[in-house]
N, C-alpha and C positions, 0 to 999 in steps of 0.2 A: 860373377865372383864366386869363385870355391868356398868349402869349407873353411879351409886351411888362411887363405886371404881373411874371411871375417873375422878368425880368432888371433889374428895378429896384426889387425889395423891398429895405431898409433893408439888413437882412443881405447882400445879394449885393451893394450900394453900399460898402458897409465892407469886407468881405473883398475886392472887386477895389481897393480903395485901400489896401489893406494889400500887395497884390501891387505896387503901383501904387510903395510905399514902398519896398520893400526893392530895389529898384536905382536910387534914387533920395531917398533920407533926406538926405544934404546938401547937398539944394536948399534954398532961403527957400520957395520957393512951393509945398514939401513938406511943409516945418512953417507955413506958415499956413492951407492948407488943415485939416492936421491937427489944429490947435489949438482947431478947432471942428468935428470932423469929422460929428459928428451933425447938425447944423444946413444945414452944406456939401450932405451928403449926401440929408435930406429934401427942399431947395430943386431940387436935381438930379431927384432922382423926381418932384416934381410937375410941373417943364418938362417933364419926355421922356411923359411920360403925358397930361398937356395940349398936346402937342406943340406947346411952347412955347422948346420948345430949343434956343438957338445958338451955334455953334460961336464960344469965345472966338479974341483973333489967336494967329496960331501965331509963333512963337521962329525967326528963319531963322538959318542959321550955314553957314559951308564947314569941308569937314572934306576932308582931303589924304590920299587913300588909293591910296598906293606910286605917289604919282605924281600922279596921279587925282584933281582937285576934282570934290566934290561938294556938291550945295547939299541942306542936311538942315534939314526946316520940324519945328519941333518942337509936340506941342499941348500947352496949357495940365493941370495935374493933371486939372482935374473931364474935360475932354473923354478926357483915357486912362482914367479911369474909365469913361468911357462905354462908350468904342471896347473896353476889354477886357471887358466884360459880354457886348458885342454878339460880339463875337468869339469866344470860349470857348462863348457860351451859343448860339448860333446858327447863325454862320457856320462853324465845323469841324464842329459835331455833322451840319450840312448837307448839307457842300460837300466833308469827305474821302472820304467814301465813293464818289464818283464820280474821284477820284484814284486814278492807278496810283501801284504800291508804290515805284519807282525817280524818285516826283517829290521831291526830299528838302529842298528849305528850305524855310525857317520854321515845321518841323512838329514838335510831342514825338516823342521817341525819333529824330528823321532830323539832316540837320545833315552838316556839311563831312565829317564822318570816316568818318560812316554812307553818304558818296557815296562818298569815295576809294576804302571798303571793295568795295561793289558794284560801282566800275568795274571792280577788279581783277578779283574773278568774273567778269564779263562776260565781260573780256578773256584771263583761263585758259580758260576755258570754249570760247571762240570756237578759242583754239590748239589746244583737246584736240581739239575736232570738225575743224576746218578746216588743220588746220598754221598755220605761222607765213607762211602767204603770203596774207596779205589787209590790208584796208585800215581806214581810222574815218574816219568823216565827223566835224565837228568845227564846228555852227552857231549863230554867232550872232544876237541881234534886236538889231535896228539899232535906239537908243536906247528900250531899253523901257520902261524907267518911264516917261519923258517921251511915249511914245505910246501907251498903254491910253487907247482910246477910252469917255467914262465911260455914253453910252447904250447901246452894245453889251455893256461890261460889265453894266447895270443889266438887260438884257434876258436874259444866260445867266444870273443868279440869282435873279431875280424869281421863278420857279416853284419853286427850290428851297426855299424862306423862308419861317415862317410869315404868315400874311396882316396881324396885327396890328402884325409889326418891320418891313412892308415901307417903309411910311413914314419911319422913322426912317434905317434902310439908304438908303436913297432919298437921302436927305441927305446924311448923312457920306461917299458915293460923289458927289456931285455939289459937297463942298467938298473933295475928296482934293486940288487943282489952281485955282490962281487960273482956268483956262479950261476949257473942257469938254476935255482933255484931259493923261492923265498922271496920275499917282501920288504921293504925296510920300514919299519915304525918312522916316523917324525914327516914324510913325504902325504902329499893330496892325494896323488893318484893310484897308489897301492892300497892305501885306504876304500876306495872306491872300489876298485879290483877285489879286495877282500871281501867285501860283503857280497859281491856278485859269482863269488869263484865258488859258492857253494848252494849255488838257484837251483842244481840238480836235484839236491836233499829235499828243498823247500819245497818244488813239484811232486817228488814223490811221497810227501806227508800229506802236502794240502789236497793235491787232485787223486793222485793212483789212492790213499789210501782215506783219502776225505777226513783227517781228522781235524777235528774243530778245535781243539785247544793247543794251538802247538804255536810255538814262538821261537826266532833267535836273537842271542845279539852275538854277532860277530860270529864265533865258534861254540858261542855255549847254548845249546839246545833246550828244551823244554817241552814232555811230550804225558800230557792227562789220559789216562787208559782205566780201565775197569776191572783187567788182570794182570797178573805179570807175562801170565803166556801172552795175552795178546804186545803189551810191550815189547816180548823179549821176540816177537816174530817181527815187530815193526824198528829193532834193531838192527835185528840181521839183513831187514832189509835197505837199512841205513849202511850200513856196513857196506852191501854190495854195490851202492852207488857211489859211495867213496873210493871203490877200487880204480874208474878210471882215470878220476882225479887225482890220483898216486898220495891217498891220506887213507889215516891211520885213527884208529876211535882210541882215545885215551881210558884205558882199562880202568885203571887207577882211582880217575874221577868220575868214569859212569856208573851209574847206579840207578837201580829203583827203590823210591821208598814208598812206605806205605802211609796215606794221606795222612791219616790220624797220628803217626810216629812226630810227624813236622819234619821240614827240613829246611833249608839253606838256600836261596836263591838269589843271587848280585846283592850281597852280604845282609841281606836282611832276611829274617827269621821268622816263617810261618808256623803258625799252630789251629788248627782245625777244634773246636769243640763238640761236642755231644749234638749239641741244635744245630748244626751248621756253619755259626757262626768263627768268622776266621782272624785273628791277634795275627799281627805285624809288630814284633818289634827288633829293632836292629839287632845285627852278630855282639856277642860281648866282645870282641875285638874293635871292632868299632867304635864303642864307648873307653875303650882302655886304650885305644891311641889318640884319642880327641884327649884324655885327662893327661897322656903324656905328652902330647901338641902344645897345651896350654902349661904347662911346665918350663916348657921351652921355650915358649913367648916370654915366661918371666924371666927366665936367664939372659933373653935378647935385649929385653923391656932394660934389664937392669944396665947393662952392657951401653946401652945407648944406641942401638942397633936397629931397634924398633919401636914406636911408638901408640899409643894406646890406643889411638882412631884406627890403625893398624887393626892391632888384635883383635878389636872391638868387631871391626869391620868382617873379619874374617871367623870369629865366632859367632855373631848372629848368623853370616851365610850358611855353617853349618847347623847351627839350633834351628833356622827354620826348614832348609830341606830335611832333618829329622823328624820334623815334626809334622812334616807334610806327609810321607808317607809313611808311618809308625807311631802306634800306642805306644810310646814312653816318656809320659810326665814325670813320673818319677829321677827317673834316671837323669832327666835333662834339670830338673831341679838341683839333684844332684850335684850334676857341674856347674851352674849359676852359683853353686852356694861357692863351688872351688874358686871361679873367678874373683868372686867377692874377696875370698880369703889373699888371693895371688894379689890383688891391684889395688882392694882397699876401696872398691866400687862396685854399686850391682853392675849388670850388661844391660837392664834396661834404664842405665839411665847416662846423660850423654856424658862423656870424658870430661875431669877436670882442666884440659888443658886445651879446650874444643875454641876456638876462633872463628866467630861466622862474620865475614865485613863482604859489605858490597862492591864489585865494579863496574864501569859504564858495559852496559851489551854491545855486542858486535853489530847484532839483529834486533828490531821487534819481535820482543817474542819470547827474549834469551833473557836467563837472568844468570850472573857467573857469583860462584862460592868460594872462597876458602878457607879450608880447613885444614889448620895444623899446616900451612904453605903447600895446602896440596890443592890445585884448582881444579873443577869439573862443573860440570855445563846442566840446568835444569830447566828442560821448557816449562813454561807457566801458562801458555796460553792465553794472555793478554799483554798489550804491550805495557811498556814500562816508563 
């Protein structure tokens, strides 16, 4: 049995549409799929194996991020079914292995928290050995998504891939982009693509120039050095490997600063003191859109639009990733006092209008909640 056969057995069609569900159930085009999902799913296997397969239109939409449009193509159910088969089943099991360990999106186990985490290593690490008197390069790619060139990509993972997916890969890299160039946000497999499309950088940091404190996520760089000259030589040598990948170093946003100045990294705000010691606390942007977020909740709140388990729900998530990785009790007090004022209740304590009743479990095992008519599932570990 090939490649291409395992990743589109029946079973593996249903189980990646079962994944394909659960962040995405109240879609229409979730449950119509669904409603036939056997039928859906064998018509699917016989296109990709008769390689007969084409990619339905994609969903365009802009999405405003902190500022920031972005135009996000979305594909069709059966095409992320596809795109996750080929993804999980080929493209990582492939292509991480030639990934260094500090390339952190869109990977299991890595992610925004698992980068802040390692930057901060990095940058202890760089004080214990070096003192506090050195520098970070700090580089970006000048519009990367929109410039992953799609035959040079098709060319660094051609040899990686079994020979039977390569056709289908072939494809879904050569409709990532109405032109042969670029990536589309909202898809699995350009995501994947993106983080491997720039392993040349990551080689030439980690091995040609053996530096130890280097990190990316995605396109934004991070590079600990002890002068500028040596930085501004390990640019240029960045530079010259971006050439045959047809990318561009964002002038704009690169920079070096100097450690003790502090600066800016995935919006939270380092500052180095006298002893070594290093303050994490978040961008004040950060904090001045959380205070206008919760403004907004109340305008909803009032509205009837949203309700308190809601808000609730969604300011703790962000009070405690703030508080996981940044010094700012203050600040986060701060907002606790704002909630208070907006709803008429702290945030630690549970909602006036909170409903907890029990019902029979499915399982041993399962005990089911609801709250405010919103049900969700807690194992307990003994039966009931």
């Amino acid at each position: 049995m090939t490649e291409l056969e395992k990743i589109t057995e029946l079973d593996r069609l249903c189980e990646a549409f079962k994944e394909v569900r659960s962040v995405s159930s109240w879609k229409a085009s979730t449950h119509r799929y669904e409603a036939d999902v056997i039928m859906n799913s064998l018509k699917l296997q016989e296109e990709v194996r008769n390689g007969t397969y084409k990619q339905s239109a994609m969903l365009n939409f802009t999405l405003n991020e902190r500022g920031k449009l972005r135009d996000i193509h979305a594909p069709a159910v059966r095409d992320r079914v596809v795109q996750k088969t080929v993804n999980q089943d080929i493209l990582l099991p492939c292509l991480r292995k030639y990934l260094i360990y500090d390339n952190a999106a869109s990977l299991e186990m890595r992610g925004t928290a698992f980068m802040r985490k390692r930057h901060l290593i990095h940058l202890r690490n760089f004080i214990r050995e070096n003192g506090t008197d050195g520098y970070i390069l700090q580089v970006d790619i000048r519009h990367y998504f929109d410039s992953v060139d799609h035959e040079i990509c098709w060319k660094m993972i051609e040899p990686r891939i079994p020979e039977s997916t390569r056709p289908l890969v072939h494809y879904i890299i050569d409709n990532a982009s109405e032109s042969d160039k670029g990536l589309n946000l909202g898809s699995e497999v350009p995501q994947t693509l993106a983080i491997y499309y720039l392993h040349p950088v990551d080689d030439y940091c980690k091995i040609v120039e053996g530096i130890k404190g280097y990190g990316r996520y995605m396109d934004d760089i991070y590079i600990f050095g002890k002068s500028k000259e040596e930085l501004w030589r390990i640019l240029d040598g960045i530079k010259k490997q971006l050439v045959p990948l047809k990318l561009e170093v964002n002038e704009k946003k690169t920079q070096i600063v100097k450690l003790s100045h502090g600066y800016t990294f995935m919006q939270l705000k380092y500052r180095i003191l006298e002893n070594g010691k290093v303050l994490v606390t978040p961008a004040p942007a950060k904090i001045t859109r959380e205070r206008r977020k919760l403004k907004a909740y109340k305008r909803l709140y009032d509205e009837g639009r949203l309700d308190e388990v809601d808000i609730l729900n969604a300011y703790k998530s962000w009070r405690q990733s703030i508080l996981r990785d940044c010094t700012c009790t203050r600040s986060v007090e701060n907002l606790d006092r704002l909630y208070e004022e907006l709803f008429g209740t702290s945030p630690h304590r549970k909602p006036k209008n909170e409903e907890t009743r029990y019902s029979i479990p499915d399982a041993p095992g399962e005990k089911h909640f609801i709250i405010s008519d919103t049900p969700f599932t807690r194992r307990i570990g003994a039966n009931i």
